[in-house]
C-alpha positions as CSV (number, residue, x, y, z in Angstrom):
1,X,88.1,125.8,80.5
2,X,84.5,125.0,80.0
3,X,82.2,124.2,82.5
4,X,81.9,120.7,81.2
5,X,85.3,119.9,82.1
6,X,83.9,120.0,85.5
7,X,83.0,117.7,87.4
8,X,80.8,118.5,90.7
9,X,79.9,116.6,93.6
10,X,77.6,117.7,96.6
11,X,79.7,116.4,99.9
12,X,78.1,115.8,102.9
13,X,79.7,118.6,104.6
14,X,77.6,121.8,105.7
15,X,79.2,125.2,105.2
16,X,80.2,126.5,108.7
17,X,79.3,129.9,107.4
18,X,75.6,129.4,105.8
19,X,74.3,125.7,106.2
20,X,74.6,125.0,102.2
21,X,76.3,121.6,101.3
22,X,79.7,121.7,100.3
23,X,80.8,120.6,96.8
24,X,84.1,118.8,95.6
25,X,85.1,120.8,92.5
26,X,87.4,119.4,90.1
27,X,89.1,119.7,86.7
28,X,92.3,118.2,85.0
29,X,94.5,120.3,87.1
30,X,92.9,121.5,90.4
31,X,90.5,120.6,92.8
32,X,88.3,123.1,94.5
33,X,86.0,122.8,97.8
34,X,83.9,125.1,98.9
35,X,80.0,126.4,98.8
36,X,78.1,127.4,95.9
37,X,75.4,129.3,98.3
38,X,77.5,131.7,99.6
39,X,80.4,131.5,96.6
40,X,83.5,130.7,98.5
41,X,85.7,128.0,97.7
42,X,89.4,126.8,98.4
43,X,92.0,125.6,96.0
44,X,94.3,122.4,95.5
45,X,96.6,122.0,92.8
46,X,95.4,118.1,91.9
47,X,99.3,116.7,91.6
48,X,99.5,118.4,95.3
49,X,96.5,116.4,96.3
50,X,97.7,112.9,95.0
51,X,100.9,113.0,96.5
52,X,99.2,113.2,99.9
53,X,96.5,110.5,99.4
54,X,97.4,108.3,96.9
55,X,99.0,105.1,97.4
56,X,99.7,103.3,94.3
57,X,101.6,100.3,95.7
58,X,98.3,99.5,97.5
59,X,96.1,100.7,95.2
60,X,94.1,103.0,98.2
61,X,93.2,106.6,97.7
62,X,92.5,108.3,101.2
63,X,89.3,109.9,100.6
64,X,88.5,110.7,103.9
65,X,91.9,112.0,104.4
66,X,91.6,115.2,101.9
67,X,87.9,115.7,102.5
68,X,88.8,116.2,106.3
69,X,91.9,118.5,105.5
70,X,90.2,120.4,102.5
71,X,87.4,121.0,105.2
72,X,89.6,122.1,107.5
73,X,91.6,124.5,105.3
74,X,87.9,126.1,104.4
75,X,87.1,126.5,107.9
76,X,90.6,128.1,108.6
77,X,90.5,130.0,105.8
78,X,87.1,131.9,105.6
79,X,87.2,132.4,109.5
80,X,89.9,135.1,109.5
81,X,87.9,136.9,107.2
């Protein structure tokens, strides 16, 4: 994978741990959140991702939805560390 299969975008979400912005991460297969400052990030399979927030009879992806539980999984993740 080359890092132009990447595409990056800063959220509005500060990291818990060092105030850096957290970034959405994502290539054709998985989706990654997490801080570039302090180099920790979380990992969603993408297919996982679009079951939960995608509905294609209404044509509506819940983007609120997985920013809110990809934040929480970082939060819950990096604090029993």
């Amino acid at each position: 994978m080359d890092l132009i299969d990447l595409i990056v975008v800063e959220t509005v979400n500060v990291c818990p741990f060092c105030g850096g912005a957290l970034e959405l991460v994502e290539n054709n297969r998985y989706v990654w959140f997490g801080c570039r400052r302090c180099m920790r990030y979380v990992k969603r399979d993408k297919r996982e991702v679009v079951k939960r927030y995608v509905d294609y009879r209404k044509k509506r992806f819940n983007w609120s939805g997985m920013m809110a539980e990809l934040y929480q999984i970082y939060v819950a993740f990096f604090s029993l560390c």
